[in-house]
N, C-alpha and C positions, 0 to 999 in steps of 0.2 A: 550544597553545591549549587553553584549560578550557574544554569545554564538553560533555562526553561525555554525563554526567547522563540521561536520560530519552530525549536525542536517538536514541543509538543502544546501548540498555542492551539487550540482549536478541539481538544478532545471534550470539551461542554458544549460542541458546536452544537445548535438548535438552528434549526431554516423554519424561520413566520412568512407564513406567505397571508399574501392579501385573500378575502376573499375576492373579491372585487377583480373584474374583468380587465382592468385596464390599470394597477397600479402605477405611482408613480416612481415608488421607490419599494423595491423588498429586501428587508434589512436580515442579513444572515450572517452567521460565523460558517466558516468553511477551515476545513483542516487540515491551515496549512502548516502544523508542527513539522510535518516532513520534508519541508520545503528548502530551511537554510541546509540541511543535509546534503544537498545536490551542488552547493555551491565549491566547486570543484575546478576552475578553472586553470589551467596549466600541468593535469596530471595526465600520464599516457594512458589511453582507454582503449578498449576492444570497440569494433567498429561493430554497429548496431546492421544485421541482416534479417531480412524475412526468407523463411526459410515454408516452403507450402508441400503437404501431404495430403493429396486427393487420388479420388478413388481412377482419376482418369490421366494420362500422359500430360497430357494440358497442360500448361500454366496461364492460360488466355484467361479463361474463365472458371471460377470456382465452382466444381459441384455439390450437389446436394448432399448434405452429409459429410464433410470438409474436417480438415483437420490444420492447421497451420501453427507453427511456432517461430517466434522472435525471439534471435538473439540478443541478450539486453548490454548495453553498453554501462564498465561497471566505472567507477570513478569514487580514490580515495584522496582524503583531505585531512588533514592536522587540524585539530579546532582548538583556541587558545580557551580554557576551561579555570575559572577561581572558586578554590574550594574556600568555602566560607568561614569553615574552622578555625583550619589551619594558617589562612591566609595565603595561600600556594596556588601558584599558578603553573599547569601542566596541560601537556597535549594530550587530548582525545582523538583516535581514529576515527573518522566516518565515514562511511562506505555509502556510496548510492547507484542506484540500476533506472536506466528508460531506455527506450526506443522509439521507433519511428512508425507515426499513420498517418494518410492522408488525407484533407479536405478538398471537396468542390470537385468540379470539372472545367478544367484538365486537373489533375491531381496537385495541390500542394501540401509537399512534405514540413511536419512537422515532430520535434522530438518531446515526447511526454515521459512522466513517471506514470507506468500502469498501476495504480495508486487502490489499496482494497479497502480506503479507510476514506476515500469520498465517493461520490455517485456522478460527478455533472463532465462533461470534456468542455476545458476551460486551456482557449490561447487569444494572444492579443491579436487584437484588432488593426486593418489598416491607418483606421483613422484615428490613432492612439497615439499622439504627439511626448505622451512621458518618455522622461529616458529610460526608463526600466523595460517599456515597448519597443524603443529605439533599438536595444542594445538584440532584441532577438525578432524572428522571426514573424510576422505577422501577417490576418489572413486577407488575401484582397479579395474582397468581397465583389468588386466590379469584372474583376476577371472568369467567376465562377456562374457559369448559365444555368447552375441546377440549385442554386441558393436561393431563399427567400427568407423575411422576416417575421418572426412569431413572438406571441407574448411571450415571458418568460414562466409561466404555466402550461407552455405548450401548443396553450388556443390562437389558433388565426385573430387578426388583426382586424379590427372592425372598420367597415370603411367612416371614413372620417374624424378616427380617433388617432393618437400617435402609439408606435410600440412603448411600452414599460420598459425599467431597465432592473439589477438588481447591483449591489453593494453588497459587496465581501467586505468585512472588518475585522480585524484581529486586531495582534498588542500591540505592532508598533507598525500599522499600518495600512493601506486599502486596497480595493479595485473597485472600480466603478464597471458594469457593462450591460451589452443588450443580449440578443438572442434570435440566433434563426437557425435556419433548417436547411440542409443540405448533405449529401456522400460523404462518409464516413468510412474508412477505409484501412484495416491492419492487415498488410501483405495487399491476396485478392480476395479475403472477406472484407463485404460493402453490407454498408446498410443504411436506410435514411435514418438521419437521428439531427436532434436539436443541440445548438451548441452555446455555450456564452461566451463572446468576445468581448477584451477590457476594453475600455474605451479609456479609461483611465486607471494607472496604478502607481502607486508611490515609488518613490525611488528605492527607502527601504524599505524591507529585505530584496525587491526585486531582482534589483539592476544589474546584480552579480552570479543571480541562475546562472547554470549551466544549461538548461534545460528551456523550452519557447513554453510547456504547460503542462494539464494534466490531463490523464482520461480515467474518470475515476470508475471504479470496477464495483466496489458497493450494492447490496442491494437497492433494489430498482425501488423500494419508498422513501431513501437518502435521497435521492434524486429530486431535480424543480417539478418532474414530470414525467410519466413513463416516455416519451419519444426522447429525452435529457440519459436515460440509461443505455449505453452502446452496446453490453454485453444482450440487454432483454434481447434489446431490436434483431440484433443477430440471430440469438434464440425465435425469437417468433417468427422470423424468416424464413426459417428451417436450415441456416448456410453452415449451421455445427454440423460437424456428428452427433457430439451430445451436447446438452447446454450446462456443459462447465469449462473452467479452465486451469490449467495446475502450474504452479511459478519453482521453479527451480533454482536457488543463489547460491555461488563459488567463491569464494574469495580470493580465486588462485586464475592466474592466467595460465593453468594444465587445462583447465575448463572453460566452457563457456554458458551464463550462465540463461535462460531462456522462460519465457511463458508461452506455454500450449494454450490455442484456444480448440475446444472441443474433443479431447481427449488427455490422458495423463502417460506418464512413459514410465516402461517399469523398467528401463534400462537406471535411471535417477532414484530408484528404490533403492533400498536396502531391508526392506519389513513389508509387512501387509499392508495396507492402507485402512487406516481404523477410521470411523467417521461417528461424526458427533455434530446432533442437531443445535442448530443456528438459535439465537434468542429470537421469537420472530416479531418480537416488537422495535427493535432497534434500529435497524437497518444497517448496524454492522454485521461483519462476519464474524462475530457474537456467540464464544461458546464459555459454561460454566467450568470453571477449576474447581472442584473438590477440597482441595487442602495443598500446601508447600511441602516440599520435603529434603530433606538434605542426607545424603548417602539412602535413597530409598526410607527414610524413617517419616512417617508425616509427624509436623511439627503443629497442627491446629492453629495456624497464624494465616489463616483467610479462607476457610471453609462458608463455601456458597458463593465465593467472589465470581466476576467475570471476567472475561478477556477477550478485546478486538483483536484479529489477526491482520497486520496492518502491512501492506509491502513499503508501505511510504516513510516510513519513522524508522531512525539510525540505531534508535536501542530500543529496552525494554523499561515497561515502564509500571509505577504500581501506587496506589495510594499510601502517602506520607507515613500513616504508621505501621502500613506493611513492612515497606522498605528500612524504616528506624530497627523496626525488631530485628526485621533481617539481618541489618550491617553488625546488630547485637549479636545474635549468635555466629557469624562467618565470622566476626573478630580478625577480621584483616588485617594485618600488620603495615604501616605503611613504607617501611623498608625491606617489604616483602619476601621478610624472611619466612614466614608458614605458607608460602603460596605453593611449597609441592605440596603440604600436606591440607589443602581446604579441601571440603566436600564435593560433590555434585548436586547443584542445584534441580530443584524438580518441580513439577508440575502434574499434578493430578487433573488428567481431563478424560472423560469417556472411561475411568477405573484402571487409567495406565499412568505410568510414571513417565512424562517428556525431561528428562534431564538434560542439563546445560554442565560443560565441562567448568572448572576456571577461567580458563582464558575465554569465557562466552562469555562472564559477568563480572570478571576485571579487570578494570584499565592498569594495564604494564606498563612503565613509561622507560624512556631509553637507561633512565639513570636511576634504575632500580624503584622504582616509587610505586605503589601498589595500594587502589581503592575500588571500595564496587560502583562499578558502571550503573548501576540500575537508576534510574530518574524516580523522582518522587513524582507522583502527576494524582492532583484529587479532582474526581471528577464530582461534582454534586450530585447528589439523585433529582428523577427518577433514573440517568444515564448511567450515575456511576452508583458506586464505587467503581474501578474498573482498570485493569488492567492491560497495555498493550503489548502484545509482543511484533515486535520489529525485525530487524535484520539480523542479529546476532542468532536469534531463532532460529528464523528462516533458513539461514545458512546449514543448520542444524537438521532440519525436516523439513521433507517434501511434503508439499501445500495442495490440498484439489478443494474448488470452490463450485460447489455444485446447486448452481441457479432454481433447478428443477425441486427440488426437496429439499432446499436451504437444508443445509450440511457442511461440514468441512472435514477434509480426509487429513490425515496426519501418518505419514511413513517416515523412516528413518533415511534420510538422504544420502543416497552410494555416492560419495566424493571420491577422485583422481588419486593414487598413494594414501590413502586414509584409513585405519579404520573406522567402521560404522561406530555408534552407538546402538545401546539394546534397547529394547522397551519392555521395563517392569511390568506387572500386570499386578495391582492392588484389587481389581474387584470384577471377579471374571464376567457376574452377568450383566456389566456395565460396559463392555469391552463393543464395538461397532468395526463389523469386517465390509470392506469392499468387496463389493457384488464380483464373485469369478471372472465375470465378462470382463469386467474390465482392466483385468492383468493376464488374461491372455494375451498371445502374442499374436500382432497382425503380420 
């Protein structure tokens, strides 16, 4: 299957930084597989709101201890897709979610992917003459009285040296940018933080976002630097409640779909919240899978693997001879005549079984044509082998990303007319329950 391109170009990403004070170039892959996903122009979307829960009437000023959620604006798109085999070309659904934060003072609004598979907040720059920067929003940096510029390590600028910049590359193309520091802004949580602005970016893939960037949510050692991670700064602020944040996705406009910062909502549950510690070397949100399983049976086809939890990326994705075996035993018909009777896919994480229905991991097309969605993606070690799960997921289970004890909660998502799915339990004293507190009801 062709479709690698942009979807998932960047899951070997490695960031070399210089040691060196004052580089002139730092060359990084950043990951932007998620990025043609968004490209979405001309479909109707739900209009992106912050929406603030504090402990005070206010809405002037956020208090200590804050809770706030966005509405994320969702946006689908038909991807022209050739399957290699067969020689067929068919549409792919892709779904994508952002919202809006602000930079500088006085506030400029920009729309990002709240991204959990990079670390840096990345939008173009004023002085970014490409048309890919032309075509969206960019930040003016003359206008903003609380902005200054920093090396892209973070560190203040020596006098009489010039700022560094850094170089994003990927497969079919660049950004060039610098880096400074200024308010940072989701709803009325603020915080100072470092940012990268392109100075330059290719035309493609750009030019056709929907979207002006990203704020990537990743733990804070993905990052150029801890002042480069939005969600720490917040945390060390103290402007949470707590220091996580839980993402909610719909596919239905009954719903709308949202990311909490500093608390989780057990209204979007449908199960406990099981949680399961992060890799802590990775700097993704990085947890081990157990084994596959199809109708609750584990099938020994990736025991010990891993998986990023990625809100950026459109599907699911798995190392090449995962996914070969896999399409071997689900034996999908492509005139989709077995497709009431295929399995449920699954996932052993934390001694439970996260199952995916059919329609999670097969592309239906209008005119009966029926193949699994899964992407082949090989990561090399020490990163990979690895596995990402995406939006098809997501859509599936409610997400908590908890900063403080690197962990990630996994519940069964209550959607609009729907029933839940269950969750198997394979190995009871592997099982990780959310702390009480934090499914009480405030």
């Amino acid at each position: 299957m062709v479709e690698q391109f942009e979807e998932l170009i960047g899951w070997d990403k490695d960031i070399s930084r210089s040691d060196r004070r004052n580089p002139t170039e730092t060359e990084m892959r950043f990951s932007i597989h998620k990025l043609i996903t968004l490209l979405c122009t001309g479909f109707p979307c739900i209009t992106a709101v912050a929406l603030e829960h504090s402990s005070s009437n206010s809405v002037a000023k956020v208090q200590l201890g804050s809770t706030l959620s966005v509405v994320l604006e969702r946006r689908k798109a038909k991807a022209k897709v050739v399957h290699s085999s067969l020689s067929r070309t068919k549409n792919v659904h892709k779904t994508a979610y952002f919202g809006k934060l602000t930079i500088g003072n006085p506030k400029q609004a920009f729309s990002v992917v709240f991204d959990t598979g990079s670390a840096n907040l990345m939008v173009p720059s004023e002085d970014c003459k490409s048309t890919a920067c032309q075509s969206h929003k960019r930040f003016q940096e003359a206008s903003s009285s609380t902005v200054h510029q920093v090396n892209c390590d973070g560190s203040d600028i020596k006098p009489g040296t010039d700022p560094d910049e850094v170089t994003i590359t990927f497969g079919t193309g660049h950004i060039t940018g610098r880096c400074l520091q200024d308010d940072v802004c989701i709803g009325n949580l603020c915080a100072k933080a470092a940012l990268i602005v392109s100075t330059d970016e290719s035309r493609q893939p750009f030019a056709s976002f929907a979207f002006d960037g990203v704020l990537g949510l990743a733990l804070e050692k993905m990052s150029q630097g801890p002042m480069f991670s939005v969600m720490s700064r917040l945390s060390q602020g103290q402007s949470l409640q707590r220091p996580l944040f839980s993402v909610f996705l719909s596919d239905t406009d009954k719903e709308n779909s949202e990311i909490t910062f500093g608390d989780m909502k057990k209204e979007h549950m449908a199960s406990e919240v099981y949680w399961v510690n992060v890799n802590p070397t990775s700097g993704y949100w990085e947890v081990q899978i157990e084994d596959i399983t199809l109708d609750n049976k584990p099938q020994k086809l990736c025991q010990e693997c891993r998986v990023a939890v990625d809100t950026g990326t459109s599907q699911i994705a798995g190392p090449t001879t995962v996914i070969n075996a896999l399409s071997s035993l689900l034996n999908v018909q492509s005139d989709c005549s077995n497709y009431k009777s295929l399995p449920k896919l699954g996932f052993i994480i934390g001694g439970l079984v996260l199952n995916l229905a059919p329609r999670d991991y097969i592309d239906k097309s209008d005119d009966d044509y029926c193949d699994v969605s899964l992407m082949s993606l090989d990561v090399p070690p020490p990163k990979g082998p690895l596995f990402v799960f995406g939006i098809p997921f997501l859509q599936k289970y409610y997400t908590v990303y908890d900063y403080n004890t690197s962990r990630v909660g996994f519940a069964v998502a209550k959607h609009a007319d729907e029933e839940p799915a269950s969750l198997i339990e394979i190995h009871r004293e592997t099982q990780r329950k959310a702390a009480p507190s934090f499914l009480e009801p405030r």
